[in-house]
N, C-alpha and C positions, 0 to 999 in steps of 0.2 A: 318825243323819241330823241333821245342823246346820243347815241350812237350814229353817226352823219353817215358810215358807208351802209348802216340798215335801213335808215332812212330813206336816204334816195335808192335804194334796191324796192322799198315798197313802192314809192313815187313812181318807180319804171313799171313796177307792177299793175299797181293803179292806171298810168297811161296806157298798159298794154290791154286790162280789161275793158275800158274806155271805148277803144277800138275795136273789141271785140263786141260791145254791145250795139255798137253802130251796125259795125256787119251785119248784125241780128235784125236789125231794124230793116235794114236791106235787103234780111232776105225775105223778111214779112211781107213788107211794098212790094217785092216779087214773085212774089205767092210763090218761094223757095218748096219744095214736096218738107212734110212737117215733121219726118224722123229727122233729116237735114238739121234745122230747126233747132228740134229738141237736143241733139246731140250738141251743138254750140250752145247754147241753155247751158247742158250741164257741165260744161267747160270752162262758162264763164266761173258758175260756183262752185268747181273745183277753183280755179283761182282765186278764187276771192276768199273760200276758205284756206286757203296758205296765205292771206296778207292776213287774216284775219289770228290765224296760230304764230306769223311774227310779230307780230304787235303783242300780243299776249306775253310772249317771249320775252319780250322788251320790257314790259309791263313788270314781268315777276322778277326779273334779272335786274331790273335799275328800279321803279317807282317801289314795289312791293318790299323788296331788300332793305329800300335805304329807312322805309317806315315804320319795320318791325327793328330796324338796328335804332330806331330812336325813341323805342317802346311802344308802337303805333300800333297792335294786335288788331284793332277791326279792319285792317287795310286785307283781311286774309278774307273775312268776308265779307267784302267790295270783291276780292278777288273770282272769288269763288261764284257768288251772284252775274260778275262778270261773265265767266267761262260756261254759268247753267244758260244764260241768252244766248250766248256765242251756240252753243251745241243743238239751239233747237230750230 
């Protein structure tokens, strides 16, 4: 990732989910009630699906860009292969 302030915005991302999964682990060991639980679950991968669509961002804007400007066309489908993993 070439863009240093997207970069470390994921980084803070990444450490914030970090911590959120710790929590999770905490409240597992404390036999937390499991709607609780699950609602942090899917919190985590709400977040984790936003580092996931920056990156991709990043990905089509700088990697993807520079490959088709230097006649690179399979880089669309890397891309594309990329983004069918990403969705499922």
């Amino acid at each position: 990732m070439k863009d240093q302030a997207k970069k470390q915005a994921v980084l803070k991302s990444l450490r914030r989910i970090e911590g959120q999964v710790r929590g999770l682990q905490s409240m597992v060991e404390e036999d937390r009630y499991c709607i609780d639980v699950l609602i942090q679950v899917q919190a985590v991968r709400a977040a984790l699906t936003q580092v996931g669509l920056a990156v991709l961002e990043q990905h089509a804007k700088g990697c993807v860009t520079h490959a088709v400007q230097q006649g690179n066309s399979e880089i669309i489908d890397e891309m594309l292969d990329a983004i069918k993993k990403f969705m499922r």
